[in-house]
N, C-alpha and C positions, 0 to 999 in steps of 0.2 A: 458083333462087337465093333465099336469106331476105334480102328487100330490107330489112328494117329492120338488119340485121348490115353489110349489103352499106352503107350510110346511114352506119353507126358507124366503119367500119374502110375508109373510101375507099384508093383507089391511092397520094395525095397521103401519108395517114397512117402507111401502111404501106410507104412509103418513105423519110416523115420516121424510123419505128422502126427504121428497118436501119441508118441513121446515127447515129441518138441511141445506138445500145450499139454501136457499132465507136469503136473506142481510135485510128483514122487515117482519115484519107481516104482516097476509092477507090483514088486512082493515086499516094498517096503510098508512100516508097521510106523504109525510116527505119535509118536505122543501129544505133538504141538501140533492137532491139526488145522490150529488157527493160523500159524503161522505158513501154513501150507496153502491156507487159502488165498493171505496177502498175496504169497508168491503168486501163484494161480492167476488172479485178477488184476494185482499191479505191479507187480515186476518188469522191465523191460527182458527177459531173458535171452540169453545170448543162442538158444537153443532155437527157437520163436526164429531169431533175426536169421539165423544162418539157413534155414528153410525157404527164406521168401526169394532169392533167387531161384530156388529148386521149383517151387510149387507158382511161382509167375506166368509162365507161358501155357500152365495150363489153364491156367485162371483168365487169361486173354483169348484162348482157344474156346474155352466157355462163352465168353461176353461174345463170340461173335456168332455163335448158332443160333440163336435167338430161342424165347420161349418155346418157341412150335417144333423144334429140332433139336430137342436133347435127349443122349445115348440113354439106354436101359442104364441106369448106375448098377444094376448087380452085374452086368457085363463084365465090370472091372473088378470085382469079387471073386473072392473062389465060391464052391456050391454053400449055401446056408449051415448045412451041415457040419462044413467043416470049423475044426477048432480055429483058426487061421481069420477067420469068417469077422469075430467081434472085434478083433483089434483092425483090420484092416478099412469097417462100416466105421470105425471110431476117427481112421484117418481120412476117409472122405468126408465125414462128418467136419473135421476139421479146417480139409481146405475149401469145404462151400460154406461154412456158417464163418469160424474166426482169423481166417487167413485174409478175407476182405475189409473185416472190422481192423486187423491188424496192419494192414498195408495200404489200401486206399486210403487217399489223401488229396485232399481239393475239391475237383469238380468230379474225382472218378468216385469220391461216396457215394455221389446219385447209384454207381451199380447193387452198393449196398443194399438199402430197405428197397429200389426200382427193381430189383433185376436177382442178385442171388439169393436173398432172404426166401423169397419164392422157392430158386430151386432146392435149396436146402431143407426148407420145410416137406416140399414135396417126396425129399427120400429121407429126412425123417419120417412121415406116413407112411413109408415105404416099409419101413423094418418095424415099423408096429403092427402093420396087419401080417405078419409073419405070425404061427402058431405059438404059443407063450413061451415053450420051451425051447423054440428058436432064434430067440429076439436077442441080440447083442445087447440088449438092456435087463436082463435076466439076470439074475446073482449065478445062477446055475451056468451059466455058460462061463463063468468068470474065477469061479471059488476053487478049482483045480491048479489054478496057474496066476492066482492073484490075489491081494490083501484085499479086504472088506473095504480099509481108505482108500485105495485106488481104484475098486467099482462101485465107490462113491462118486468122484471124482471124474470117473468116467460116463456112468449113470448121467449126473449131471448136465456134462456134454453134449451127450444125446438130447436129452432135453433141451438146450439151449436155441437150437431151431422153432422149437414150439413158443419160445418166449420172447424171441426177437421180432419174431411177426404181427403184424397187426393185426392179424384175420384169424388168430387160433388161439384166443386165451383161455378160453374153457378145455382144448385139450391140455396145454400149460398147466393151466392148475392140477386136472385130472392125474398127469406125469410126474407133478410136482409131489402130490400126494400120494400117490404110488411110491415116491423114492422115500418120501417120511415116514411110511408105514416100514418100508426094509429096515429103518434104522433103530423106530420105535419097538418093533420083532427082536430084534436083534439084541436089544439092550432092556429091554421090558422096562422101558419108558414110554411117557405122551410129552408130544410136541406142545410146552404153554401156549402156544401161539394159536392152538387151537380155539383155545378161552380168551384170543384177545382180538377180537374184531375190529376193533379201533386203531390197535396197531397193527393188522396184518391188513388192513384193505384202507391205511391211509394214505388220502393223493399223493402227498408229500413224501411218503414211506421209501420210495427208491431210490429221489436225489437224498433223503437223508443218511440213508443205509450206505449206498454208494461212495459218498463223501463223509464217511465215519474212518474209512482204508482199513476197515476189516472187524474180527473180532476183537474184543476188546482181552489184554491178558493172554497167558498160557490156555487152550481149549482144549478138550478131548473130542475123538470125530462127531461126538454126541452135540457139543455145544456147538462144533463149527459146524457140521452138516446142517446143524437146525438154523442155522444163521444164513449156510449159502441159500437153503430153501425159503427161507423169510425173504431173501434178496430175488427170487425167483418172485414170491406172490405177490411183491408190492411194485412189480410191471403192469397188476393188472387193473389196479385204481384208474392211471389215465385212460385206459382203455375204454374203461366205463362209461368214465365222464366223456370225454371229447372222440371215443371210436379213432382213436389213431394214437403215436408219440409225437407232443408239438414238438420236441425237438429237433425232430426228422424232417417239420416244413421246410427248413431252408435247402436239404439239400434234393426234398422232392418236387420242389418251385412249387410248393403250396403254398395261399394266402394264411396268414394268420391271425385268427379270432382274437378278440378283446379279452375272452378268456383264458385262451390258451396263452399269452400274454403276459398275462396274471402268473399263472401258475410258473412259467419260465421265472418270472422276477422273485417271485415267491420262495422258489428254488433254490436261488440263486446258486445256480450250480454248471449251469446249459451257456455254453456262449458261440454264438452265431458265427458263421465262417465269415472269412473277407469280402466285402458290397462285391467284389469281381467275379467272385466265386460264385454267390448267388443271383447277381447277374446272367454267367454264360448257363447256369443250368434252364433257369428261365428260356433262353432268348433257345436253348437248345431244346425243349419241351415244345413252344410255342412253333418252332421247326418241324417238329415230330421226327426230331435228328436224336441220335447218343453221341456224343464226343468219345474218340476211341479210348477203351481201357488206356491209361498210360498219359492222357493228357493231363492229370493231374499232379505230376512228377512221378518217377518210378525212382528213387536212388536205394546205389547199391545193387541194382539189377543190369 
């Protein structure tokens, strides 16, 4: 175990993280689960803010081990086994896929889709290949100590590694649809969305979904869950077309196609960081340097 990691990211923290990005309480039951999801994906939460000092220095202790030297993550786990197990995989989940997204700012998003999207993915993979009735993504590990909305919610989560990557959209979907089937079970429904090809695999379908701020009306977890999972499937349109997210060029100093372009204007939803910004990352790329975590401002830490 890397005791100084183990030092950063206690049980205590990593339990605080699993609550600070759920949009409900554990055993809460919520009628409006539309409005849970607004919270969830656009809220500034004050829960969210008050963690980023806490969960920072290990997130800088990360960015400096590089790819080739990263701890066993179940090190910082208790045994699989344990009930203990799903919420705490839920809080490292948290601070290597949305603790980045939430707090990088400037030139340090290159850490983002450069640097921990990877590692995040990777123990996502990690708790998949675990035996079914193992998996912190299992309703069974969750349904003793938790409401069906919140291992929606969490479920989710879990998956959000697989859908932020550029390199794993077929597992994406496959996760995606796994967590549709729990709810279509559950409710002895089918997802329309199944019957709509047009709108679930349209390019446009994410910045439109995105920039709608949610569902629309009062929902039950039926309408919103099928809604967050819509928001899940129509990451993988660009995918298709151009094998990457254009929006991601600027801050991976990648060039940008005539098409990809299009699709941005199209969008109109994506807007380009500051010339300086996309400047030092280039000029740091072309280096084969990283600018240290933090050079992008860190406030409040």
């Amino acid at each position: 175990m890397d005791a100084d990691l183990h030092a950063l990211l206690p049980p205590s923290l990593l339990q605080q993280a699993a609550e600070s990005w759920m949009a409900i309480t554990r055993t809460e039951e919520v009628p409006d689960f539309g409005k849970a999801v607004k919270k969830m994906l656009f809220s500034d939460d004050d829960k969210v803010s008050a963690i980023r000092p806490k969960v920072w220095p290990a997130l800088e202790y990360i960015s400096k081990l590089g790819p080739d030297h990263l701890p066993d993550w179940f090190s910082l786990l208790p045994p699989v086994d344990n009930p203990d197990f799903p919420t705490q995989a839920l809080g490292l989940t948290m601070v290597l896929d949305q603790a980045p997204r939430n707090f990088f700012q400037g030139i340090d998003q290159r850490w983002v889709g450069g640097y921990f999207d990877d590692i995040s993915l990777g123990f996502a993979r990690s708790l998949q290949k675990l035996t079914p009735d193992l998996r912190p993504t299992s309703w069974n590990r969750w349904k003793d100590t938790a409401s069906f909305e919140y291992f929606i919610f969490a479920r989710m989560s879990f998956g959000t590694p697989f859908v932020h990557n550029e390199h794993a959209s077929e597992e994406a979907m496959a996760f995606t649809d796994e967590t549709r089937t729990y709810i279509e079970e559950r409710f002895n429904v089918r997802d329309p969305i199944r019957e709509q090809p047009e709108r679930r695999w349209d390019l446009l379908g994410f910045p439109k979904l995105i920039s709608s701020g949610g569902p629309e009306g009062e929902v039950d977890i039926v309408k919103g869950g099928f809604w967050l999972l819509e928001l899940m499937d129509v990451h993988k349109p660009p995918l298709d077309k151009f094998g990457r997210y254009p929006y991601r060029n600027w801050y991976l100093g990648r060039d940008m196609m005539a098409e990809e372009e299009a699709w941005i204007r199209d969008a109109g939803f994506f807007k380009p960081p500051p010339e300086e910004v996309c400047r030092k990352i280039r000029e740091d790329i072309e280096a084969n340097i990283w600018s240290p975590l933090g050079s992008g401002g860190n406030p409040d830490v």
